[in-house]
VOKOL-720056 format. One line per 10 residues: number of its first residue (from 1); for each residue y, x, z of N, C-alpha, C. Coordinates in steps of 0.1 Angstrom, whole numbers, plus 5000, padded with zeros to 4 digits. Atoms other than C-alpha are relative to their C-alpha. Example, Ala and Ser with C-alpha at 12.3 -4.5 7.8 and 13.67 -1.06 7.14 Angstrom:
BEGIN
1) 4988,5009,5000,4955,5123,5078,5012,5009,5000  4989,4991,5000,4989,5137,5071,5011,4992,5008
//
This chain:
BEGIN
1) 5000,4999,4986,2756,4118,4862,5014,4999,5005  4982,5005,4993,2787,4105,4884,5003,5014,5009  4992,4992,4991,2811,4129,4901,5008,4995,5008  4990,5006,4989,2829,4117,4932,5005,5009,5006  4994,4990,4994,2843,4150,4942,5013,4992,5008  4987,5002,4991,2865,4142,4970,5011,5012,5004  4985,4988,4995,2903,4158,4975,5008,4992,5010  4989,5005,4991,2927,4157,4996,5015,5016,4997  4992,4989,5005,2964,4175,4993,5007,5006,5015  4994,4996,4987,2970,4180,5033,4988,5011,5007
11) 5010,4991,4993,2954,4205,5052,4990,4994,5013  5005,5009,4989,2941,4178,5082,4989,4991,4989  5012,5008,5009,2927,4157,5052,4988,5009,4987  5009,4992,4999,2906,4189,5040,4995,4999,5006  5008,4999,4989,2895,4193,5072,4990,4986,5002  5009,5011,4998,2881,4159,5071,4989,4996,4989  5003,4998,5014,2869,4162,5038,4983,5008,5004  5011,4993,4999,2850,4191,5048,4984,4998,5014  5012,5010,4986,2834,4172,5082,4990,4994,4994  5010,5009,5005,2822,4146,5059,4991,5007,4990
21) 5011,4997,5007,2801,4168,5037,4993,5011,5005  5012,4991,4991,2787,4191,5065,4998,4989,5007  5008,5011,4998,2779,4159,5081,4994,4989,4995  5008,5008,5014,2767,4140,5051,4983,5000,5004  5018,4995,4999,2730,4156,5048,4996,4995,5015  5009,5002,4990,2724,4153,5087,5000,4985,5000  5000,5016,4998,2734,4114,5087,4989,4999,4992  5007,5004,5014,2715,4111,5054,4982,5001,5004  5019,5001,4992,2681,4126,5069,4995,4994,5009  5002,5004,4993,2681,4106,5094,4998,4978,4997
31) 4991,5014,5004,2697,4070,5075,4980,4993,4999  5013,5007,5000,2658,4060,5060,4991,4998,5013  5010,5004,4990,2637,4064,5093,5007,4986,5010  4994,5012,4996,2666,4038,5108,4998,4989,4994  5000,5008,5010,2669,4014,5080,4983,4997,5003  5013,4999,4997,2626,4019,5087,4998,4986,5009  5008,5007,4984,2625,4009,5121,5015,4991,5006  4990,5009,4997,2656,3986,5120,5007,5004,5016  4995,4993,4991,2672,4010,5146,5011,5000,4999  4987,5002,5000,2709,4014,5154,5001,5019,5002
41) 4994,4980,4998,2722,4057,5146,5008,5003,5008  4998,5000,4991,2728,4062,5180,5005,5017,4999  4994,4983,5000,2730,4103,5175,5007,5000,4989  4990,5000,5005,2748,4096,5145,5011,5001,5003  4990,5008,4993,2772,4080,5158,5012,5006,5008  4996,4988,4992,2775,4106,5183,5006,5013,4992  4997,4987,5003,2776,4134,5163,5014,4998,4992  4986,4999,5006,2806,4121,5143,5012,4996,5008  4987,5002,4987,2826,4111,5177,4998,5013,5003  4994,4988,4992,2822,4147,5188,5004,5009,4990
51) 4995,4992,5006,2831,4161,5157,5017,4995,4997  4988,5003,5002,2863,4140,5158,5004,4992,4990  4997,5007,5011,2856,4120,5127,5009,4984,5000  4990,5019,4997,2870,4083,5142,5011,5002,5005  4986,4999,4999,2899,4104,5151,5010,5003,4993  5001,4998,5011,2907,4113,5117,5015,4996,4999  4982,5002,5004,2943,4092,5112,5005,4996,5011  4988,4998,4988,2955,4099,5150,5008,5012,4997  4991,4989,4999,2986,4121,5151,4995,5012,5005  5006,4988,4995,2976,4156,5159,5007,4999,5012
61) 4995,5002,4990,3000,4152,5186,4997,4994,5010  5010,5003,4994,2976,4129,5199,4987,4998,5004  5013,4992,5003,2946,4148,5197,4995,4992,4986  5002,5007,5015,2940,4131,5165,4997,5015,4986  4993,4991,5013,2934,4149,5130,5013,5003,4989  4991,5000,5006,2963,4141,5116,5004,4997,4985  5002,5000,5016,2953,4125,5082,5005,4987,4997  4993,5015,5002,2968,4099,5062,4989,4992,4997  5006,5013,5001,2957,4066,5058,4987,5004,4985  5013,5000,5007,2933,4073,5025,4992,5008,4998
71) 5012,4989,4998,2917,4103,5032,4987,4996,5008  5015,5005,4991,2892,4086,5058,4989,4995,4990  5014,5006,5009,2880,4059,5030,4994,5010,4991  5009,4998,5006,2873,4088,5009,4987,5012,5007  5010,4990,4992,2855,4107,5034,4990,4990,5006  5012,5011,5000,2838,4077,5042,4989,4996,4989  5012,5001,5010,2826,4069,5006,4992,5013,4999  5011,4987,4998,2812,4107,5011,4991,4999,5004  5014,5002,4990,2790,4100,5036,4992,4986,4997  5008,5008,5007,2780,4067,5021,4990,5007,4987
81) 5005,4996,5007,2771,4083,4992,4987,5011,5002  5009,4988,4998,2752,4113,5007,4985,4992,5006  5012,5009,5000,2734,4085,5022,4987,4993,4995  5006,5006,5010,2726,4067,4993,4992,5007,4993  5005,4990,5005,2713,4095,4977,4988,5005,5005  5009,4996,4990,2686,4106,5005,4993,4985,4998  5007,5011,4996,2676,4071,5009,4994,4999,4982  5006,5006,5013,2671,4067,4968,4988,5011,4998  5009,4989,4999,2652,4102,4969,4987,4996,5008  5011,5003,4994,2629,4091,4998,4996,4981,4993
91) 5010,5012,5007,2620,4057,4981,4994,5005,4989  5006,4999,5017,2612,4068,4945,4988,5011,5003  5013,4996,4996,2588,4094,4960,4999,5015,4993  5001,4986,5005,2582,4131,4944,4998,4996,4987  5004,4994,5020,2585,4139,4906,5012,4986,4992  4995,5010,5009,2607,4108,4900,5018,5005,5004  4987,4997,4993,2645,4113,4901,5012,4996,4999  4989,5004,4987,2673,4105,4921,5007,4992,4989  4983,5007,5007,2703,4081,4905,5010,5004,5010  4993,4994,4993,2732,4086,4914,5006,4986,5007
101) 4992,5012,4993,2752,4058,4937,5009,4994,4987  4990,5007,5005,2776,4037,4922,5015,4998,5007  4990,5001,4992,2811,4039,4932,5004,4992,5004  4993,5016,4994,2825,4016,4960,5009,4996,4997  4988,5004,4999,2851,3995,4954,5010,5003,5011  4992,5001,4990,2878,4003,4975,5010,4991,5003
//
């Protein structure tokens, strides 16, 4: 089984760290009924603009979080992953189980 534990060594790129894996699961529950009904994750979307996630490598000084440049991609492959994970669980169906993603190229 693969491990993608995400780090970060700044205190802004925790904080973003920790965004993307309390908002992981709720994207994630929601990613299959889209992908379904060829919908656009409109509360997604939302939820991660009001948590501040697309402001992530603005200056704090600019209301921003204040992270460097590679902490987003890997807060990003987080929530891809949390994704992929939900979506492989709801296809395979009960009793069968889950693989794990494959890491993105970055």
């Amino acid at each position: 089984m693969l491990n993608h534990e995400l780090t970060a060594n700044t205190e802004p790129g925790r904080r973003l760290i920790a965004l993307a894996e309390q908002l992981g699961p709720e994207l994630a529950e929601c990613a299959g009924k889209h992908d379904h009904d060829a919908s656009y994750p409109f509360a997604g979307i939302d939820a991660l603009r009001a948590h501040g996630y697309f402001a992530a490598p603005v200056p704090e000084a600019l209301g921003g979080l204040g992270v460097s440049s590679d902490i987003p991609e890997q807060a990003q492959r987080g929530l891809r992953e949390a994704v992929a994970k939900r979506q492989a669980a709801m296809q395979d169906g009960p009793g069968v189980p889950v693989m794990e993603p494959e890491p993105v190229a970055s």
